[in-house]
N, C-alpha and C positions, 0 to 999 in steps of 0.2 A: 580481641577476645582470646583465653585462654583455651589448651585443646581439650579433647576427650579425656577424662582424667584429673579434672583440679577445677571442674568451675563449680562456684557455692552457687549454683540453682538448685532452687526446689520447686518441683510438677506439683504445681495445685490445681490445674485446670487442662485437659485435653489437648486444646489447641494451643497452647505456650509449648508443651512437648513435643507437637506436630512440628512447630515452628523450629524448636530447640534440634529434633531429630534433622529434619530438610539443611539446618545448618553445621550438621555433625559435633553438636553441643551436649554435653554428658549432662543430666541431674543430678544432683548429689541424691544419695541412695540409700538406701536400710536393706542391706545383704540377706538375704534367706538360702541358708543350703540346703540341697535336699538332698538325698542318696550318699551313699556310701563312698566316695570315687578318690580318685588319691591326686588331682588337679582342682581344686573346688573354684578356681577363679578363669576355669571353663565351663562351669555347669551354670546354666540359667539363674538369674535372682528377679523377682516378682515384686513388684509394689504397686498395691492399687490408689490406684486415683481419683476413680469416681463411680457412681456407681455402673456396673453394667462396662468397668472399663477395665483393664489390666495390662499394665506395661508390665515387657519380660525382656531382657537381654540373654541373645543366646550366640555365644560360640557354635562354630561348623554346624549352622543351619540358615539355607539358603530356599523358601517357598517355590523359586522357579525351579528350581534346582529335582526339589524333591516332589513336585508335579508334573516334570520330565524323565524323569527316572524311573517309571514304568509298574510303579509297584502300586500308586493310589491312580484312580483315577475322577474323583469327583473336587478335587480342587479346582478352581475356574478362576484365571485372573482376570478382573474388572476392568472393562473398556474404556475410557475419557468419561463419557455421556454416564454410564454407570457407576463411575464412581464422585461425578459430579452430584447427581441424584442420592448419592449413599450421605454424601459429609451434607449434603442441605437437611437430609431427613434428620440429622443427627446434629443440627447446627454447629458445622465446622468449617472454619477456615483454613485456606493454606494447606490443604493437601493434596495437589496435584500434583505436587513434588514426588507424592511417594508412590510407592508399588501397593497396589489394595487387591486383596484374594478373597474369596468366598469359599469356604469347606466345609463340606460334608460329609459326616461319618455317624453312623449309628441312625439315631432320632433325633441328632441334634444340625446345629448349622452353626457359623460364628465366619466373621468379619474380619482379618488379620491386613494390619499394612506395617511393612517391613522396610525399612532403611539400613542396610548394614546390619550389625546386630543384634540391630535397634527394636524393637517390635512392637503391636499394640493389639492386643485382642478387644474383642467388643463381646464382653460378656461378664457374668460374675466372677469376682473371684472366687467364688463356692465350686463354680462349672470349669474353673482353670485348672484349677488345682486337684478336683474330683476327675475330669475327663479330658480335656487338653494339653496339658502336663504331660500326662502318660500316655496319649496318644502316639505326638510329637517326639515320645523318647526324650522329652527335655532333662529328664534326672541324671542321665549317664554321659561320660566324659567324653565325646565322641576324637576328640584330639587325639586321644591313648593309641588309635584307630592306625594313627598315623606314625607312631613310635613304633608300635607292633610289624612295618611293612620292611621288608631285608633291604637289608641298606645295598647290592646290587643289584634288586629290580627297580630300573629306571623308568617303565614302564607300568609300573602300577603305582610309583612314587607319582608321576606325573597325571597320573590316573586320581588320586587322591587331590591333587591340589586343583587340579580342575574344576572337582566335583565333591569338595569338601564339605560342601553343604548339605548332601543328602545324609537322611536317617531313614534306619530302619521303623516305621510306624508301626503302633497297636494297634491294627484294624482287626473287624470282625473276623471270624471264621467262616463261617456261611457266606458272607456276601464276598469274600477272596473266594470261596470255592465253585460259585457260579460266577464270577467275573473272572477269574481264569482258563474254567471250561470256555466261555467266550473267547477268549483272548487268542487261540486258536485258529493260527493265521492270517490275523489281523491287526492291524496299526494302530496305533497307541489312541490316534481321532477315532478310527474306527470302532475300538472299545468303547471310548467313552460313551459314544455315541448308544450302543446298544445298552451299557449299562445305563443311562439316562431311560431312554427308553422301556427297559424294564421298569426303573421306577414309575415312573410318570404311569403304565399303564394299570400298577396293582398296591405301587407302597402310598404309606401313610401321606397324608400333606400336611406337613411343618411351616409351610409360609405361604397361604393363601394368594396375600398380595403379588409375591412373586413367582410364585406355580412350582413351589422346591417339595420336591415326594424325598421320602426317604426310603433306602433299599427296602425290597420287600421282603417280607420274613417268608418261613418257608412256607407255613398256613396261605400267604398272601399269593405267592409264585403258586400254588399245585392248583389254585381256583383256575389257572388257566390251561388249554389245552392244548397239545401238539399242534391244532393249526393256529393257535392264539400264538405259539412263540414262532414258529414258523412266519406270520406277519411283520415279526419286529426282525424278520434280516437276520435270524438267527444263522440260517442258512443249516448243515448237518449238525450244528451244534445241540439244535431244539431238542434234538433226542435225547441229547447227553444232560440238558437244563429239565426237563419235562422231569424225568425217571428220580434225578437229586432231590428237586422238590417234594416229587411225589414221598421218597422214603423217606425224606427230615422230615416232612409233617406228619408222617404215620409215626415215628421214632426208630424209625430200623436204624437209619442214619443217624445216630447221635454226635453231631458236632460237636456238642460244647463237652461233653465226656471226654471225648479226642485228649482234649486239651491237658489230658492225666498221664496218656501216656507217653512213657520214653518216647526219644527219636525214630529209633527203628521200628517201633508198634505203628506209630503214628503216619510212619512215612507209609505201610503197611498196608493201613486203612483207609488213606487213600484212595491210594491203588486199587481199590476195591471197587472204588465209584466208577461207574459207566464212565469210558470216555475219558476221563483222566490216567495219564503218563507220566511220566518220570519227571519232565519239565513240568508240567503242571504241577505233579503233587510237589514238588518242591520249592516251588515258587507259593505255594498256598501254606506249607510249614513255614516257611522263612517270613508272609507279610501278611499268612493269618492266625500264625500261634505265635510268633517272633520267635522262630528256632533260627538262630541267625548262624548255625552251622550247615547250615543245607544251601545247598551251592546250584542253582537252577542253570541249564544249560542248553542256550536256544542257539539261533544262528552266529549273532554275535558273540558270543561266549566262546563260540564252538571258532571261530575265524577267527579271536583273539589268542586261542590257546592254541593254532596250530599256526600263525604268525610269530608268537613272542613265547612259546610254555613247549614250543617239543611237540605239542598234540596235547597236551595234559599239565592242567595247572595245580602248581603243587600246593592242596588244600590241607596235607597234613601241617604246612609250614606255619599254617592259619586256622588248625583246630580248633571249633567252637564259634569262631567268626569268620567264614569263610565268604558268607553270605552277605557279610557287609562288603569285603573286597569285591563278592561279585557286582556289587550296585556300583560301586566306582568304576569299574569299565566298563559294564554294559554303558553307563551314562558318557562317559567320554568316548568308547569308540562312536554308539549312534550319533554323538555330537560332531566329532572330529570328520565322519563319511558326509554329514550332511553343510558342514563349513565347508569341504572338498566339493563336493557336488555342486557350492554357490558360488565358490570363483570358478569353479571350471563353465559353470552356465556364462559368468561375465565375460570370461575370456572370448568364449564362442560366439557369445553376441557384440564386439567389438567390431 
């Protein structure tokens, strides 16, 4: 068989692609470009297949990648037994080969398995193109990412190719600004944990069969009271989550206005909210308005830049996208400490 690149197949049916993808076998294709970018044969091309399906090929994007990376946290990857269960319900063959995710964002939910660059969502192409697309960042070049990085930092070069798969997402604004007041010294399970939890206890239900809430709106979050979040392990945080609700659902808080003003207004207004700092509010610019020049700076950031930057990493170098560099070493050093922490556990138990 020939490789990636020159084989005359054509995807008429789900499972030949499943098969095709498992065997690192290309389809011949009908190109779509979207967005403006000056690389168009790294920007995603879509062709649907069937209904409720849509294959996307995407350059530097990686699902584990950008589910560890600390910015989303309702992507969940499918266990054996769950994703055996998914391709029956969907009569499919032959995918245990691949990697299968479940994500959640907004009201919605959708099914993605991933081989290389390979991908396949489970949903319309009306909802790809309207909400997934843009979610994932898929329109923009994320390689350029990697031209833009000085060519003597070895360390953030090495940082990029690690972790060349993450993007920066379109997530809401609201639900980034109560899952980062959460996030407040606590571990990225930890989060998820209480962000599930909030759902489950006041958002909407999207899938009955499988018990998936969606984030709760602010109306939804202020029905409950300080000792309602205080039950869910909020710990000091409840106060900081109680008081946000309570003003976004009166409208003192206007979230989505935010989304008008400059960086410094925004960064700003923030700051205003109970309980949010400087790492928060900029971690809530950067992955809930996608101001991807806000540079969020936690432990690791802070122990990256006083190891390899002097104390200080030079953000002007990176003006406008600073915040995309910061996702590529927060993701590679948490990786790199916890690779070191697993041989050093082997070694010791020798």
């Amino acid at each position: 068989m020939k490789n990636a690149g020159a084989v005359p197949f054509v995807c008429n049916t789900i499972d030949i692609y499943l098969h095709l993808l498992y065997h690192g076998i290309a389809c011949e294709k009908s190109r779509t470009q979207k967005g403006n970018v000056s690389m168009s044969e790294h920007v995603n091309v879509y062709e649907y297949i069937e209904s409720n399906c849509v294959r996307v090929e995407a350059d530097c994007f990686d699902l584990e990648q950008i589910m560890e990376s600390g910015q989303c946290f309702r992507i969940y990857k499918l266990s054996l037994p769950e994703q055996e269960k998914l391709c029956k319900s969907k009569g499919l063959e032959d995918c245990e080969s691949m990697t299968w995710y479940r994500v959640m964002a907004a009201d919605k939910k959708v099914f993605v398995c991933q081989n290389g660059v390979h991908l396949i969502f489970f949903c319309s192409k009306e909802e790809y193109k309207q909400f997934w697309c843009h979610y994932f960042d898929l329109d923009f070049d994320y390689r350029s990412y990697e031209k833009a990085i000085d060519a003597d930092d070895n360390y953030l070069k090495s940082a990029f190719a690690y972790g060349s798969g993450i993007r920066i997402l379109n997530q809401d604004p609201w639900e980034m600004l109560i899952t980062f007041i959460i996030s407040q010294r606590k571990n990225i399970p930890a989060i998820r944990q209480a962000v599930e939890s909030l759902s489950t206890t006041c958002g909407t239900c999207i899938d009955k069969e499988n018990e998936l809430y969606a984030f709760p709106t602010p109306t939804q979050l202020s029905g409950l009271s300080l000792s309602d979040l205080q039950d869910l392990s909020l710990g000091y945080r409840a106060k900081y989550v109680y008081e946000a609700a309570q003003k976004a659902a009166s409208g003192e808080l206007d979230i989505k206005q935010w989304a008008m003003l400059d960086d410094d207004d925004l960064h700003k207004a923030l700051l205003s909210c109970y309980g949010v700092g400087e790492k928060v509010a900029n971690c809530v610019a950067l992955f809930g308005y996608h101001r991807i020049g806000a540079f969020p700076v936690d432990v690791w950031i802070d122990r990256i830049q006083k190891t390899y930057y002097n104390g200080s990493f030079p953000v002007e170098k990176y003006e406008g996208f600073a915040g995309v560099m910061q996702q590529y070493m927060f993701y590679y050093e948490r990786k790199m400490a916890t690779d070191h922490s697993k041989k050093a556990r082997k070694q010791s138990e020798k």
